[in-house]
C-alpha positions in Angstrom: 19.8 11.6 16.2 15.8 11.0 15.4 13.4 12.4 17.2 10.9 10.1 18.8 6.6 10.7 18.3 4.9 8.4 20.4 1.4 7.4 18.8 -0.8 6.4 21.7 -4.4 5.9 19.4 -4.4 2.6 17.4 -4.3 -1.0 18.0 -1.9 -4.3 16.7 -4.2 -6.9 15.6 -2.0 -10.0 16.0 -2.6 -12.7 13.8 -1.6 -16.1 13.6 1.0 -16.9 10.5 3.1 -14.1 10.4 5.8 -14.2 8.1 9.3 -15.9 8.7 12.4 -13.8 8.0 13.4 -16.4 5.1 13.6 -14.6 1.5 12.3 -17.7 -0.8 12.8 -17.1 -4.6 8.6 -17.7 -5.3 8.0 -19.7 -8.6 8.2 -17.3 -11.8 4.6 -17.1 -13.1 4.1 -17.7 -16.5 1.8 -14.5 -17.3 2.3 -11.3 -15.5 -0.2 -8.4 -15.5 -0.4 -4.7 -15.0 -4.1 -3.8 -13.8 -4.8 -0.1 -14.2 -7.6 0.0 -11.4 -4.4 -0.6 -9.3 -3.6 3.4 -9.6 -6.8 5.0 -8.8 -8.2 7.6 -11.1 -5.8 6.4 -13.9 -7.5 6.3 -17.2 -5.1 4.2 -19.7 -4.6 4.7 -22.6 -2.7 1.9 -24.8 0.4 1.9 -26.8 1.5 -1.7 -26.7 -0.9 -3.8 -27.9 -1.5 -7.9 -28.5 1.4 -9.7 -30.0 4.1 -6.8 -29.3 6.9 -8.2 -28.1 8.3 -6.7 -24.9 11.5 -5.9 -23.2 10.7 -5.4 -19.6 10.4 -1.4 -19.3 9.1 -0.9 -22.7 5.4 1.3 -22.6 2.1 -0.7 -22.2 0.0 2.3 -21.8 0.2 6.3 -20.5 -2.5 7.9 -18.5 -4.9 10.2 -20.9 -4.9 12.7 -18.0 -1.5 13.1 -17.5 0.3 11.8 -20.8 3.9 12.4 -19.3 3.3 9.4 -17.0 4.2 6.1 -18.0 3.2 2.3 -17.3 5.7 -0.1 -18.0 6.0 -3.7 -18.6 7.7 -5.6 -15.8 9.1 -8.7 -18.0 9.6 -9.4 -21.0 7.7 -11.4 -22.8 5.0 -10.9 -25.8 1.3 -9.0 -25.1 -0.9 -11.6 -24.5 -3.9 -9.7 -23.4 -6.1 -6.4 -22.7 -8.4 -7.5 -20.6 -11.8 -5.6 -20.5 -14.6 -5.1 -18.3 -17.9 -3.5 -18.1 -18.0 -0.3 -21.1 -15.0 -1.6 -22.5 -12.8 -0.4 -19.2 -9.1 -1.6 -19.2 -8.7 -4.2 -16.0 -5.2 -5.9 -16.7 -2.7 -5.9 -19.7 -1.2 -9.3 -19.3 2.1 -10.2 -21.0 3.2 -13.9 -21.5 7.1 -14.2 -20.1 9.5 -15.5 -22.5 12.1 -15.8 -19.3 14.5 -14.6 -21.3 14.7 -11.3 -18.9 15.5 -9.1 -21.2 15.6 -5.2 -20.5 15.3 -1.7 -22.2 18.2 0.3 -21.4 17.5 3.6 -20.3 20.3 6.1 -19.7 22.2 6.4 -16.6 22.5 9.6 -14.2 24.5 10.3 -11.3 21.8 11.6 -8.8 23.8 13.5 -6.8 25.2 15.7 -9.6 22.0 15.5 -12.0 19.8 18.3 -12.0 16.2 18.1 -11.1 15.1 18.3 -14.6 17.4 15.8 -15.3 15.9 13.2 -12.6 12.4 14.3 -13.1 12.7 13.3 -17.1 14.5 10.0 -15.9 11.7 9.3 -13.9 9.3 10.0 -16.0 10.2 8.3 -18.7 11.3 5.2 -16.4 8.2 5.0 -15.4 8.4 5.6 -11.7 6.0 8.4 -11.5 3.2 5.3 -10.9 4.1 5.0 -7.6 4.5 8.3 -6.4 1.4 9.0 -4.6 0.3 12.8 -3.8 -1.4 14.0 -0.5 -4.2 15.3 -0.4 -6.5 12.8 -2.6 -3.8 9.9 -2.0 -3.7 9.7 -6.3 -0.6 8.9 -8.6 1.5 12.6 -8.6 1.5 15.0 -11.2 4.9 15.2 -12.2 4.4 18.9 -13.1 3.8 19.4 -9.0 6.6 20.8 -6.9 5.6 18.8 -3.2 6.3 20.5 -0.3 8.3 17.4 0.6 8.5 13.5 -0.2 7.5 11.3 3.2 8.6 7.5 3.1 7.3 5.5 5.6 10.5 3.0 6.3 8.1 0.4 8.6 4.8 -1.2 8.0 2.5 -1.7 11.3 0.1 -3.3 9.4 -0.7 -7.1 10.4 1.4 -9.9 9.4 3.6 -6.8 7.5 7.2 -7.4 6.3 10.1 -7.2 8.0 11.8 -3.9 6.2 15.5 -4.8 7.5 14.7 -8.5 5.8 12.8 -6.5 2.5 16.0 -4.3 1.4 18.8 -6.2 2.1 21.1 -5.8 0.0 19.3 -3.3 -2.0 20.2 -0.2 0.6 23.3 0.8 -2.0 20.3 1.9 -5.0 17.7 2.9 -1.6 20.8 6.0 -0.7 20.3 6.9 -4.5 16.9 6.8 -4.7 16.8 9.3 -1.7 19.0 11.6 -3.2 17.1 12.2 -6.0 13.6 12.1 -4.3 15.5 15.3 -2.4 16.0 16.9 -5.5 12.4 16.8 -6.5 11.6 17.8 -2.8 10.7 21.6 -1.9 11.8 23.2 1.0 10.8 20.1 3.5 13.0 17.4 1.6 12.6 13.9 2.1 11.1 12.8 5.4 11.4 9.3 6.8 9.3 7.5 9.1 11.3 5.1 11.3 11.3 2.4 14.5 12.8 3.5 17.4 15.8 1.4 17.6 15.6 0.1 14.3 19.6 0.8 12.6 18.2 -0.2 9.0 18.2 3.3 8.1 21.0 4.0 9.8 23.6 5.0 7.3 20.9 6.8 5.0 21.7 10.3 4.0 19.6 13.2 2.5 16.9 12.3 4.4 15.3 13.7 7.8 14.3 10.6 10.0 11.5 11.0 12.8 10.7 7.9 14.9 7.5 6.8 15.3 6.7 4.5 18.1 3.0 3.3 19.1 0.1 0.6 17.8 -0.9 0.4 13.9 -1.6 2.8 12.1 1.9 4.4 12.8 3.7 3.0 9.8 0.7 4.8 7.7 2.5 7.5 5.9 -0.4 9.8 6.4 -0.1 9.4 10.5 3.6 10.2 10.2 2.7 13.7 8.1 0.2 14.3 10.3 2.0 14.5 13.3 5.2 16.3 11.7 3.5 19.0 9.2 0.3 18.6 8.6 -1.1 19.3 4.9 -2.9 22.9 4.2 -5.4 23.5 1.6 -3.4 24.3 -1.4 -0.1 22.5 -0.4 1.1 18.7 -2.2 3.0 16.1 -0.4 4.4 13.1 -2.1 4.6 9.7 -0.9 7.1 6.9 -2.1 6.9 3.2 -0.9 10.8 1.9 0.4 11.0 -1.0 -2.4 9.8 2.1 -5.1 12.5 4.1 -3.8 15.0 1.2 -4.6 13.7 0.8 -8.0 14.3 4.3 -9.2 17.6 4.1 -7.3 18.6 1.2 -9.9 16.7 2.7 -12.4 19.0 5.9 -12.1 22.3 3.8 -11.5 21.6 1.1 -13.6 19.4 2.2 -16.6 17.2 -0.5 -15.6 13.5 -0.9 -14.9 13.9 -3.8 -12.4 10.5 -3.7 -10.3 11.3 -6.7 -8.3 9.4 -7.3 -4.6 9.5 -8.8 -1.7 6.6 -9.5 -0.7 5.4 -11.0 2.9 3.3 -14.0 2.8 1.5 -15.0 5.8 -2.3 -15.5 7.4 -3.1 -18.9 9.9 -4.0 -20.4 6.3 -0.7 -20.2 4.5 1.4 -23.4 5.1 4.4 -21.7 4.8 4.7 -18.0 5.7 8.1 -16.1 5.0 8.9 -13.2 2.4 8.6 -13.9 -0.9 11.2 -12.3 -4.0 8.6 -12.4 -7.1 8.4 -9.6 -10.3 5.8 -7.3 -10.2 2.8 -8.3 -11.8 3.1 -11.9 -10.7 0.2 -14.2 -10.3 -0.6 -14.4 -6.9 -0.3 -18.1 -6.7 3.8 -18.1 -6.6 3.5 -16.2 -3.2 0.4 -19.2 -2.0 3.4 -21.7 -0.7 1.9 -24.5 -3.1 -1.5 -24.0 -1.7 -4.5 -24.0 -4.0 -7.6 -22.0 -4.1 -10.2 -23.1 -2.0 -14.1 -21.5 -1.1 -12.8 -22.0 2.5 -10.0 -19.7 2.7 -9.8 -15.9 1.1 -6.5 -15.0 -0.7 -5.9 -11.1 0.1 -3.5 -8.7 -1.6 -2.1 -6.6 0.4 -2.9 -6.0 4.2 -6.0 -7.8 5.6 -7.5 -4.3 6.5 -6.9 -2.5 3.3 -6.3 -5.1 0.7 -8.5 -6.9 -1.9 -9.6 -10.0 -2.1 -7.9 -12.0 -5.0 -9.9 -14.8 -7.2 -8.0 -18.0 -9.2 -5.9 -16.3 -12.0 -5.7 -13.1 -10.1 -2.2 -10.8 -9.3 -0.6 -9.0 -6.7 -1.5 -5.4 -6.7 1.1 -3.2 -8.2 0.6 -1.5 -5.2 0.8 -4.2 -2.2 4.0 -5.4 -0.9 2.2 -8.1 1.5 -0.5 -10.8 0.8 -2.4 -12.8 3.4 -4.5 -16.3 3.3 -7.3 -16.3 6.0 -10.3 -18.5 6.7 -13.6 -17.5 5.3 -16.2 -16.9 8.1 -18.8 -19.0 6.0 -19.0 -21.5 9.1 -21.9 -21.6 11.3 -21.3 -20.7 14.9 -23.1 -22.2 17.6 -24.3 -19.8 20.7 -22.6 -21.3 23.6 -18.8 -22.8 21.4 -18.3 -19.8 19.2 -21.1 -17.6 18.8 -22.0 -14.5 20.5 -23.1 -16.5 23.9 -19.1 -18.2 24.1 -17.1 -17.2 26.9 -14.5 -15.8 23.9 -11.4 -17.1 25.6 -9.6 -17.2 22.0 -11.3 -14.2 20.9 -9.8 -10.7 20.0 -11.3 -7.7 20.2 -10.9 -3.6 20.5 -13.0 -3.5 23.4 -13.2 -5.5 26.8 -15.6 -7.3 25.9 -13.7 -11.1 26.1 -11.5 -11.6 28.7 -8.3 -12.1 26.0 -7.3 -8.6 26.8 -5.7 -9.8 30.3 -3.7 -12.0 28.1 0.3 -11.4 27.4 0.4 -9.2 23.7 2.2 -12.0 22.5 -0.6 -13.9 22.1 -1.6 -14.4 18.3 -5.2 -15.3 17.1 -6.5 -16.8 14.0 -9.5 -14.7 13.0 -12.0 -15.2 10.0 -13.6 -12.9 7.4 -16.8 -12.9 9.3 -18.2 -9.2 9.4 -19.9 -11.1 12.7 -23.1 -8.4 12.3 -24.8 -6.3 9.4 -25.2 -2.6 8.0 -26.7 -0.9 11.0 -28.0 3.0 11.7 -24.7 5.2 11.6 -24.4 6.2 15.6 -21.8 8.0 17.6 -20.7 5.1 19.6 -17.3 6.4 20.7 -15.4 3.8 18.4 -13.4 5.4 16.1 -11.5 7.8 18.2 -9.5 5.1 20.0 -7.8 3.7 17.3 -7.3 6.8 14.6 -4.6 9.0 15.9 -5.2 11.9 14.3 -6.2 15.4 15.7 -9.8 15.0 13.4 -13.2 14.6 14.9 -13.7 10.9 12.1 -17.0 10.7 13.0 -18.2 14.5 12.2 -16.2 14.2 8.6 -17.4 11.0 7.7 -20.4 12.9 7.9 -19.9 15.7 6.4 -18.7 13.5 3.2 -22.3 11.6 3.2 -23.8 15.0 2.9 -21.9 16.1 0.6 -20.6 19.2 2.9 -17.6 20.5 0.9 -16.9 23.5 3.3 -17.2 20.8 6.6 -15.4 18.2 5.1 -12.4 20.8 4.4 -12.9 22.0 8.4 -12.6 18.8 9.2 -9.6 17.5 8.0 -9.8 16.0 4.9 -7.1 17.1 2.9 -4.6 15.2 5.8 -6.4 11.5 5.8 -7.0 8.6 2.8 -8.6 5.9 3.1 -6.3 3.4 4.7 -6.1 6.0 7.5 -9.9 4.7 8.3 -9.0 1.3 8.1 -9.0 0.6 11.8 -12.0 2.7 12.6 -13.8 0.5 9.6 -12.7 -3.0 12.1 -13.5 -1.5 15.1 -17.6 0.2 13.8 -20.5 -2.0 15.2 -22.6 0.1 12.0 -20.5 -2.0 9.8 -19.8 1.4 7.7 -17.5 1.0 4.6 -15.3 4.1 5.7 -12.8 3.5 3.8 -15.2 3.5 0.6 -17.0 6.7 2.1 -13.7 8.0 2.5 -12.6 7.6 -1.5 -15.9 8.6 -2.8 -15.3 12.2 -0.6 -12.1 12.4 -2.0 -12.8 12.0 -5.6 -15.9 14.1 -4.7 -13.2 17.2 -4.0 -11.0 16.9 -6.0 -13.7 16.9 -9.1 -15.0 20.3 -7.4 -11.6 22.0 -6.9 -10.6 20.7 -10.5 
């Protein structure tokens, strides 16, 4: 039996449109795209390029850090494009599906009786090492790293997040094998998993140690869940692996298949028809809209509405995102007295007490707009941040220390344990407007350049 951590700090923001337990087979986009800025720090360098045809898992590019890691194609289909940005930097690879499906075989291991060399080559070559993230620096993993242990956070707490029991359906066969070999990669803490109390989707998983986390977002955030089982040292690596990544290198091991399919939850007060949809990865983020177009009155976000980006006409999913959300732009002016700062807020949410919602059943769900509703202001200790960020870190003192540049404070403080999602929350609830999460990346990449 699981033991039970109950995370008091934090807060549910409950939006309208969450996502129906329906699976809907989304439209299969005609172009798919792998965007490197998708795995930060990744510097690509190509091997496919326009007019190759593809099979889906043939290689579009390899990191030049780290040439061992590969980034696959996810259909098959011809190289369309390499799209480019400012200085010639890499933004998508783009491949034109021929729907034919077609796939590179790769071979196929047994991972309870392969060796770890064995599964770390299949991997490798697979092209699963992508999304395996390492702790500290939250960055893709150097497959050359033994981690202290693997963490995979079975639940999201994220608003409007997918319904995990609803996500692997079906798919919890090639999830066992995926564990098994993320065990043998594993040091002497194994594979950790982060689970519901009372939630039996796990239930028959082996290999793995389970700890139930119960408590207000963040508590599905992998990094909360390491913090409060072994915290991270200077000097020691954790690796993190997404559910739906763990299934793919489960099929990719049984199978000899790189079959990167999602399901992805689809929701937001804007979406006209929120549910979880089954697309590729890579898709254009239009199959998962519900037939909606793009309008300047709503914003189309990948990912979770407090750490995702914001998604343009043409755009794709994140490689990254398992969740997309459509919300009204705050562009709208607000009168004083209706819906401005002067309103009574009866359909208002907020952290504090400052409307009287918060007498209101939880059940009650809001529709709230991308209104920052204020501007940069002078960075204050106002006594915000430690509510919602349930960590044993001081976030104030080693935000701080990162915007002076304070290398020995910022390691006193904590830093090696958080990323930036972990900030997320604090970044809502700041009346400075501060881009933590921003400030948080930059002091990251800041120490990891120093400690090489």
């Amino acid at each position: 039996m699981s033991r039970t951590i109950r995370i008091r700090k934090g807060a549910d923001i409950r939006l309208k449109g969450r996502p129906t337990a329906a699976v809907v087979d989304a439209p299969k986009s005609a172009v798919y795209a792998i965007q490197p800025t998708d795995f930060h720090g990744v510097t690509p360098k190509m091997e496919a390029k326009p007019g190759d045809r593809l099979q889906a898992g043939d290689v579009l590019f390899r990191d030049k850090n780290k040439p061992r890691v590969a980034y696959l194609s996810p259909v098959s289909g011809v190289l369309k494009e390499v799209v480019r940005g400012e200085k010639r930097r890499i933004l998508a690879v783009e491949i034109e599906a021929d729907g034919a499906d077609g796939f590179r075989s790769f071979p196929v291991l047994d991972p309870a009786r392969a060796s770890r060399e064995q599964i770390l080559e299949a991997l490798l070559e697979g092209g699963m090492f992508p999304f395996i993230e390492q702790r500290p620096f939250a960055v893709p993993a150097d497959p050359s790293d033994r981690p202290r242990a693997v963490y995979i956070s079975g639940f999201s707490s994220a608003p409007l997040a997918p319904d995990m029991s609803v996500v692997l359906a079906g798919r919890l066969g090639a999830f066992q094998a995926g564990v098994t070999a993320l065990a043998k990669l594993a040091g002497p803490g194994g594979v950790q998993l982060g689970v519901r109390p009372g939630d039996d989707t796990y239930s028959g998983i082996e290999g793995a140690t389970a700890t139930a986390f119960d408590g207000p977002h963040p508590a599905g955030n992998v990094g909360v869940q390491i913090h409060w089982t072994q915290p991270i040292n200077k000097g020691e690596v954790v690796w993190t692996v997404h559910p739906e990544d763990v299934v793919a290198m489960g099929h990719l091991l049984t199978q000899g298949e790189y079959r990167m399919d999602r399901v992805v939850a689809a929701g937001g007060s804007e979406h006209p028809a929120p549910g979880h949809y089954r697309v590729r990865l890579g898709a254009r983020m239009d199959a998962l809209m519900g037939g909606a177009s793009y309008s300047d009155r709503v914003r189309v976000v990948s990912g979770d509405v407090l750490t995702g980006t914001e998604v343009h006409p043409g755009g794709y999913l994140g490689a990254q995102h398992h969740q997309m959300a459509m919300l009204p732009e705050g562009k709208e002016p607000k009168f004083l007295l209706t819906e401005g700062w002067l309103s009574p807020g009866l359909d208002k949410f907020s952290l504090s007490r400052a409307f009287p919602t918060w007498l209101l059943p939880k059940s009650k769900e809001y529709t709230l707009d991308t209104n920052n509703n204020g501007e940069h202001r002078a960075f204050v200790v106002t006594g915000q941040y430690e509510p919602v960020f349930p960590f044993e870190i001081l976030p104030v003192h080693l935000v701080k220390s990162i915007l002076a540049n304070d290398i020995d404070g910022m390691e006193r403080l904590g830093i090696y344990e958080v990323a930036p999602e972990d900030f997320a929350l604090c970044e809502y609830a700041c009346t400075s407007k501060m881009e933590l999460q921003h400030i948080v990346r930059e002091g990251l990449d800041m120490l990891q350049t120093e400690l090489g």
